[in-house]
C-alpha positions in Angstrom: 95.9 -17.2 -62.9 95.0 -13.5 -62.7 96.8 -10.6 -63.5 96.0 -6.6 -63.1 97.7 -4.2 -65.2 97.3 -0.3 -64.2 97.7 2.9 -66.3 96.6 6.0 -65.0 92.8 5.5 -63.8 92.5 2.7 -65.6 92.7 -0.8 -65.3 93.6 -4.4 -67.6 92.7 -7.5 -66.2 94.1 -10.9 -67.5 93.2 -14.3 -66.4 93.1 -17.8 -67.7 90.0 -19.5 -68.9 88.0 -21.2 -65.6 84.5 -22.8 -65.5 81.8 -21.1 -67.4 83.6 -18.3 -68.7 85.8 -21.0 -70.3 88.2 -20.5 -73.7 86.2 -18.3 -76.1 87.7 -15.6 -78.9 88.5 -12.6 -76.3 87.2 -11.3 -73.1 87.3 -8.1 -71.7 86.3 -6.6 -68.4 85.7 -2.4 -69.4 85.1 0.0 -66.0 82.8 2.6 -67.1 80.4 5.5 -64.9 77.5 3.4 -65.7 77.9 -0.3 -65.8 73.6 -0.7 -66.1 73.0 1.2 -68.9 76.3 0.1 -70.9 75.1 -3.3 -70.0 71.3 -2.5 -71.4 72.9 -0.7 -74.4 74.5 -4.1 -75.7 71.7 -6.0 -75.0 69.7 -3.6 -76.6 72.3 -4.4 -80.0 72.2 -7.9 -80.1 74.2 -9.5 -77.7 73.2 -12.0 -75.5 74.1 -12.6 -71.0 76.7 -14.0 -70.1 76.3 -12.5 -66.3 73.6 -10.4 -65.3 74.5 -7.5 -63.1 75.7 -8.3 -59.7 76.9 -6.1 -57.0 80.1 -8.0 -55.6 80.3 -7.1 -52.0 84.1 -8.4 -51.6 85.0 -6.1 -54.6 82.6 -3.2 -53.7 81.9 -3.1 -57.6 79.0 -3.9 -60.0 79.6 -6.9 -62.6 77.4 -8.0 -65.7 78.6 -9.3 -69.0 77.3 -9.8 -72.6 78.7 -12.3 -75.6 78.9 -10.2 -79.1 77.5 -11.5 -82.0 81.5 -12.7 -82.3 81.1 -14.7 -79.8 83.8 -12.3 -77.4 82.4 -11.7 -74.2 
């Protein structure tokens, strides 16, 4: 199941659990002007991959993703 929810510029994406990104406390997907260094900036604090960055041709986006010290990804 996936669901996108838009306001303005900006975007919410819902989904249910699949494969490795399976149950955890939260997950958010953010769009920012520089996914790399946002990415290298919570690395940088602590957190740990989940994804490292991708470009996704289909989607014509860049993807990456970090787990918190919380354990939300």
């Amino acid at each position: 199941m996936h669901a996108e929810l838009a306001f303005g510029d900006c975007r919410v994406m819902l989904g249910a659990p699949m494969g490795e990104f399976g149950p955890s406390p939260g997950i958010v997907f953010v769009t920012v002007d520089d996914c790399d260094a946002v990415y290298h900036r919570a690395l940088d604090a602590g957190a740990t991959v989940l994804m490292e960055m991708m470009t996704i041709k289909h989607a014509a986006e860049r993807y990456g993703g970090v787990i918190n010290k919380h354990g939300n990804s």
